[in-house]
C-alpha positions in Angstrom: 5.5 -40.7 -13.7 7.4 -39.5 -17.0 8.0 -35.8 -15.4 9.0 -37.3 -12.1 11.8 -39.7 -13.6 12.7 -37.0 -16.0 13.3 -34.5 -12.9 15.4 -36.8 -11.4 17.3 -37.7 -13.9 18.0 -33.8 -14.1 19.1 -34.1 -10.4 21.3 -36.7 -10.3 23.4 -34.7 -12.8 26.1 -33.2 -10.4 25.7 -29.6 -12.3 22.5 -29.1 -11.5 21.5 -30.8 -8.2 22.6 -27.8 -5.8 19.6 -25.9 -8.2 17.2 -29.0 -7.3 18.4 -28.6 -4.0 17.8 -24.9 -3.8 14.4 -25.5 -5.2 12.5 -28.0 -3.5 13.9 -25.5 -0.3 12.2 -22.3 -2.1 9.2 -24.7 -2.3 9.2 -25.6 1.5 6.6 -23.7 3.5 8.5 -21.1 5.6 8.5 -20.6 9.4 5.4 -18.6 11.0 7.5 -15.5 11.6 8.5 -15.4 7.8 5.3 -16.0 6.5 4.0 -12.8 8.5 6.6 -10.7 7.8 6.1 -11.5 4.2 2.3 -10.7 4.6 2.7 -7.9 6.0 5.9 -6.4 4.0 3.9 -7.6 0.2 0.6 -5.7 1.4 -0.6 -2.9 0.0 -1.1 0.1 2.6 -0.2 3.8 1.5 -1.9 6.6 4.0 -5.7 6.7 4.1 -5.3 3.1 2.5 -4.2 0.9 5.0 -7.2 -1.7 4.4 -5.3 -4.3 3.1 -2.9 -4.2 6.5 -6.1 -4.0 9.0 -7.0 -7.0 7.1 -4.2 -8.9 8.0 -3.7 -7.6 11.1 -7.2 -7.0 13.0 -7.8 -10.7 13.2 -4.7 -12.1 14.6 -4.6 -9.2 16.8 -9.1 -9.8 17.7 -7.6 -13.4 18.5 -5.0 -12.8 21.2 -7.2 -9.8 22.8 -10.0 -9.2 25.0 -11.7 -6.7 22.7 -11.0 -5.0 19.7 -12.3 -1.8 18.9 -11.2 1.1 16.3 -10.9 4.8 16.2 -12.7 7.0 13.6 -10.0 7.1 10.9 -9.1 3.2 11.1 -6.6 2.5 13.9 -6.9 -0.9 15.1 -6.9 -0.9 19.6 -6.7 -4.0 20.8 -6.8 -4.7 24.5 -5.6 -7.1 26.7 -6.4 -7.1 30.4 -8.7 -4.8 32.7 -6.9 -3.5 35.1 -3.5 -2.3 36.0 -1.6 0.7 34.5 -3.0 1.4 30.7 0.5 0.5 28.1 -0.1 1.3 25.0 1.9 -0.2 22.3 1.9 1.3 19.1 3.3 0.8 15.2 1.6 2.3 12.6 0.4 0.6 9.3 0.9 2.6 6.5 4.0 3.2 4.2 5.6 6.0 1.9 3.3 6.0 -1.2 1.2 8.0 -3.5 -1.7 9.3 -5.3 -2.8 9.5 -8.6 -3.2 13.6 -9.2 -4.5 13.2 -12.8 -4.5 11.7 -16.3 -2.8 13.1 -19.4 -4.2 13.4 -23.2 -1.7 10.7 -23.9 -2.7 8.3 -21.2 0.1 8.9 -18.3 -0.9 9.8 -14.9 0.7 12.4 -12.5 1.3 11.3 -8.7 0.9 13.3 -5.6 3.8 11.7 -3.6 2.8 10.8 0.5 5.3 11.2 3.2 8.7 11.8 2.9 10.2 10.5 -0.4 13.3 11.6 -1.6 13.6 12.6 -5.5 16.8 10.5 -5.9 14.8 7.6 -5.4 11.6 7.3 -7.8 12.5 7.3 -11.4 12.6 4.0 -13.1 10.6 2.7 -10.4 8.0 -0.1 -10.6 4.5 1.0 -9.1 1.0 -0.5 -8.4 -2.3 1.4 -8.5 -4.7 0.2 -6.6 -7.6 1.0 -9.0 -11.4 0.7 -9.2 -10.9 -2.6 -10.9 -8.1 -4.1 -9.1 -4.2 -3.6 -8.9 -2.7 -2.2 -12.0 1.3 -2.3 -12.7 3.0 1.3 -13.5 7.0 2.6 -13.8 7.9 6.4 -13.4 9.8 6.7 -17.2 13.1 8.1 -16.8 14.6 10.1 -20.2 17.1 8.0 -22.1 20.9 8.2 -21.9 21.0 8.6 -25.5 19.0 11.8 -26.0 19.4 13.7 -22.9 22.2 16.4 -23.0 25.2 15.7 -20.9 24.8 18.6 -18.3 21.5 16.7 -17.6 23.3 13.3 -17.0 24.0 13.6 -13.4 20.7 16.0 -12.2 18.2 14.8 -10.1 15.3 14.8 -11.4 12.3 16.6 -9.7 9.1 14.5 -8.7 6.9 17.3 -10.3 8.4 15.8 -13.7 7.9 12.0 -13.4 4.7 10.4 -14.2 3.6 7.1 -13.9 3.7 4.9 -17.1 0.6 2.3 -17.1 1.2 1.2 -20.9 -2.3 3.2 -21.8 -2.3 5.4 -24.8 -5.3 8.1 -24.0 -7.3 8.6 -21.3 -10.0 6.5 -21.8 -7.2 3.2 -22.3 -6.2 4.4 -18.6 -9.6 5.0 -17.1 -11.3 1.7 -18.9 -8.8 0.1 -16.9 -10.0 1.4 -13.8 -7.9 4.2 -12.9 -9.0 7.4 -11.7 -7.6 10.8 -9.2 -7.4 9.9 -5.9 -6.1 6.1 -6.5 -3.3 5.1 -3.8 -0.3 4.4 -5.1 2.1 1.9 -3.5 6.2 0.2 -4.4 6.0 -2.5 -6.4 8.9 -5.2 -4.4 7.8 -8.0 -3.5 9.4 -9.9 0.0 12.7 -11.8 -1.1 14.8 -13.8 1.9 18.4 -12.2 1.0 20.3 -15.5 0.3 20.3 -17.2 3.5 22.1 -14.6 5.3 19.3 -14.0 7.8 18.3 -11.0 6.0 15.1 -10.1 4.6 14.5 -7.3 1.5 11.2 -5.7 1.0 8.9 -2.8 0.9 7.1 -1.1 3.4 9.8 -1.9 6.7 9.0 1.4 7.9 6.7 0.5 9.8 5.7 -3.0 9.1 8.3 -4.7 10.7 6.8 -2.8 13.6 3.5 -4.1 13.2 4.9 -7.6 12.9 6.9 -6.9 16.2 3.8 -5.9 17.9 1.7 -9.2 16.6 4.7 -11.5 18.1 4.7 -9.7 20.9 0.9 -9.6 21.9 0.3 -13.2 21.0 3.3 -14.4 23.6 1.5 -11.8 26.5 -1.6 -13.2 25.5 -0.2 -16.4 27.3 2.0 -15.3 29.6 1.1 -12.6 32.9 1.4 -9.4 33.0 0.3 -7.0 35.9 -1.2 -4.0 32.9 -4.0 -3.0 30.4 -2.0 -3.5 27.3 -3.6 -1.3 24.3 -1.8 -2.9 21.2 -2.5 -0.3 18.6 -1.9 -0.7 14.8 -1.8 3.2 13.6 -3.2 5.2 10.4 -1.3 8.2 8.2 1.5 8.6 10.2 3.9 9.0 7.2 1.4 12.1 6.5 1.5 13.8 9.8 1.3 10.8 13.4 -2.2 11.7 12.3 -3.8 8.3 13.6 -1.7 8.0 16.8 -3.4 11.3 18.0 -6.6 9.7 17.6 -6.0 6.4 18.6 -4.1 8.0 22.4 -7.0 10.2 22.5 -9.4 6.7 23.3 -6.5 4.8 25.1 -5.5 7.2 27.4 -2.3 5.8 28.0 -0.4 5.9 31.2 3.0 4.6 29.4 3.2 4.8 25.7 5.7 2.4 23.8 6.5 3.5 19.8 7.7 0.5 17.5 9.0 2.0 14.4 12.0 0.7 11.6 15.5 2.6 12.7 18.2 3.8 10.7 21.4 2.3 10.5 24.9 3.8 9.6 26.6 0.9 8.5 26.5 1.2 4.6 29.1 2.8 2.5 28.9 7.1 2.4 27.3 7.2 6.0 28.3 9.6 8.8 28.6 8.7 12.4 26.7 12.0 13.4 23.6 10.9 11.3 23.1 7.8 12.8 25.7 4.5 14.5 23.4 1.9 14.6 23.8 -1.4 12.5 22.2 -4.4 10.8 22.4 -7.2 12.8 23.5 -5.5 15.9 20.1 -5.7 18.5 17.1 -3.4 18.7 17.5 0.3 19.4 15.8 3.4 21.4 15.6 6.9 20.0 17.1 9.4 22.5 16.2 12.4 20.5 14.1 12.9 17.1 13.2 15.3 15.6 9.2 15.2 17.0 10.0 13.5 20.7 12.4 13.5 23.6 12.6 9.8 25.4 11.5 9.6 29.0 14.6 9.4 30.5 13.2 7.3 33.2 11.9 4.9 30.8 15.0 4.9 28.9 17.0 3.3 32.4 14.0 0.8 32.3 14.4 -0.5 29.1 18.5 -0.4 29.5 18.0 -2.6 32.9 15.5 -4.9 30.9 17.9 -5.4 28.0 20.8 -6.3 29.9 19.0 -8.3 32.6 17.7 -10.4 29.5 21.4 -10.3 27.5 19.7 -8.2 24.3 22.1 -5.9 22.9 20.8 -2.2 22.9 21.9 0.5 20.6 21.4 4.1 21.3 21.2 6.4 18.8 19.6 9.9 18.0 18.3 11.1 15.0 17.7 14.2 13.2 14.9 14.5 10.6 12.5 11.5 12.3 9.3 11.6 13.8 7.3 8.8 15.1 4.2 7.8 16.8 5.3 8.1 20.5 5.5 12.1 19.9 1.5 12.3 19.7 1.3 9.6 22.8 3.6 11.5 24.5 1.3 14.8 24.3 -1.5 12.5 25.1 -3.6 12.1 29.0 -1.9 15.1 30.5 1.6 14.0 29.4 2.8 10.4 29.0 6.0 8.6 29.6 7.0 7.5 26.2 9.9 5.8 24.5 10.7 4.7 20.7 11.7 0.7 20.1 12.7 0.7 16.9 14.3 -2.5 14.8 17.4 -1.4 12.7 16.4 -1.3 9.0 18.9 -0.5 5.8 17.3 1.8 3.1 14.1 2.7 4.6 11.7 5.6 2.6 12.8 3.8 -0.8 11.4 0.9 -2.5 13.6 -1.6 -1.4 15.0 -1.6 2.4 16.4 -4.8 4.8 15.7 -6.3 7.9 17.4 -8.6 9.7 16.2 -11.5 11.7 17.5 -11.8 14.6 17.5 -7.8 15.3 13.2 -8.0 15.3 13.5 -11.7 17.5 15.5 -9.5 20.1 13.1 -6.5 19.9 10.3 -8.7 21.0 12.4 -10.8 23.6 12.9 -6.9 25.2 9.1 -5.7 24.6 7.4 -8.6 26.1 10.1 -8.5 29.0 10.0 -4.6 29.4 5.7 -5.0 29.5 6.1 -7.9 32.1 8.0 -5.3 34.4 5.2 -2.6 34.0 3.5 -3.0 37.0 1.4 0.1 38.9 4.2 0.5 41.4 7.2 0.9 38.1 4.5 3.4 36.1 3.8 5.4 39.4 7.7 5.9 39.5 7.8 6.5 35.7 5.2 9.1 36.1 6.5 11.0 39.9 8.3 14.3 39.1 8.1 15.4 42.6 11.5 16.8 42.9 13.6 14.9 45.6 13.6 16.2 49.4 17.1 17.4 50.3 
């Protein structure tokens, strides 16, 4: 009773009830969709260690399927329907991360980075090692301003020369706290709702905001027809090579394969409209060209008539430097219609990268509408090359 009247006495002061305001909304639970793209964003999931994601994933997906079943290096295949054309929907579950190489005399530990980081952005990072005895908090050092000589001021440094900082002294203080080589290695930022704005930071975009797509998107054809065999797959070590899209396509056998990936965008300060034209905010995208697939052009039209016959704006773009999952599906079953759906994200391979809301509600308005319009009759077409009679 005391504490209750006392925090309402601190509200009715006019200073500080927009910050009672603000938190009794921080306290309210948020929607479904927020809640799993914060799940899925906060978990933990670097190549080879993506059992944290299959956790949150394989049961929500077991729920709206007709069988679940996985591949030998982890990929979750969840299918829906038994007959039709075989779809298979893909988004991979792992994220840029690390691994721990070794341990120094003095108790720091060397990384061995996975998939494509770039230097500029891991010094004076925060980093969790997912150790023997359970997560343990690190930060790649960076030299200090004071002593480091001024030709060195504006260098970036190499990742050979950072190492991860766990507070340890020796290395038996970083071992007894259950470190060891081989521990994955993941960015430590947490989820954070970007003031409102219908914008959402976090970790790990590339590709869980494809994963999350691919959840929404199963559970609404889970209760809605649809003439296919939809294979939703949730994909291993692709940051390391499309390694468990290969495996995963080699079981499906898909007759149309669908990527769902995180895009770029080019709408932030020192971009080039060459490298990329997409932006935050303005609709889900298709790759054209990357730099591991061409589009099926014929798939490209279908997903261009389903956009506009559903009012979803589409942006094109085509990207040098990419590669993605519908490249091994693509190679898959004698050759395979493929096309990348990717949601528009800002800062992706860094720690910190944002999505925005409405752009991943769009992208599954168009993939549940594009798999409704899959029916043998559209994939036959899809698949004909028989060059046209005169």
């Amino acid at each position: 009773m005391r504490s209750s009247t006392h925090l309402a006495l601190l509200c009715a002061a006019p200073l500080l009830a927009t910050l009672c305001s603000a938190s009794a909304a921080a306290q309210a639970p948020p929607d479904p969709t927020v809640r799993l793209l914060q799940q899925l964003a906060d978990a933990p999931g670097p190549p080879g260690a993506e059992e944290p994601v299959r956790a949150l994933m394989a049961p929500r997906m077991k729920a709206a399927s007709d069988r679940l079943q996985y591949d030998g290096l982890g990929s979750v295949i969840a299918q829906q329907g038994s007959t039709g054309p075989r779809i298979m929907v893909d988004a991979h579950m792992d994220e840029l991360g690390g691994m721990v190489r070794r341990i120094t005399p003095n108790g720091f530990l060397t990384m061995q980075m996975l998939g494509g980081w770039l230097d500029q952005a891991l010094p004076d990072q925060r980093w969790i090692i997912l150790g023997s005895k359970g997560p343990v908090h690190a930060v790649t050092g960076i030299r200090d301003i004071h002593v480091l000589p001024a030709d060195d001021r504006t260098k970036v440094f190499p990742r050979d020369s950072l190492m991860l900082d766990v507070g340890a002294h020796t290395t038996a203080e970083a071992a007894a706290l259950g470190l060891s080589p081989g521990d994955p290695v993941v960015p430590d930022a947490p989820f954070t709702d970007m003031n409102g704005t219908g914008n959402y930071l976090g970790k790990a975009w590339d590709d869980r905001i494809g994963c999350a797509a691919l959840i929404a998107a199963m559970e609404r054809t889970a209760q809605a027809p649809h003439p296919n065999q939809i294979f939703y797959v949730a994909t291993v070590q692709e940051e390391i090579g499309l390694r468990g899209a290969r495996t995963a396509a080699q079981l499906v056998k898909p007759d149309i394969g669908i990527a769902l990936e995180g895009g770029i965008v080019g709408d932030t300060p020192g971009s080039h409209p060459e490298e990329t034209q997409a932006t935050l905010g303005g609709g889900p995208g298709i790759f054209l060209y990357d730099s591991s697939a061409l589009a099926n052009r014929k798939v490209v039209a279908l997903v261009k008539k389903t956009a506009a016959a559903k009012n979803i704006p589409l942006q094109l773009d085509l990207v040098q430097g990419y590669g993605d999952d519908s490249a091994e599906m693509q190679l898959s079953n004698g050759g395979t219609p493929t096309v990348n759906i990717v949601v528009p994200v800002r800062y992706t391979h860094a720690h910190n990268g944002i999505v925005n809301r409405q752009d991943f509600d769009r992208t599954v308005d168009l993939l549940v509408a594009l798999l409704q319009s899959l029916d043998a009759t559209t994939v036959q077409q899809l698949r004909d090359f028989t060059p046209a009679t005169p």
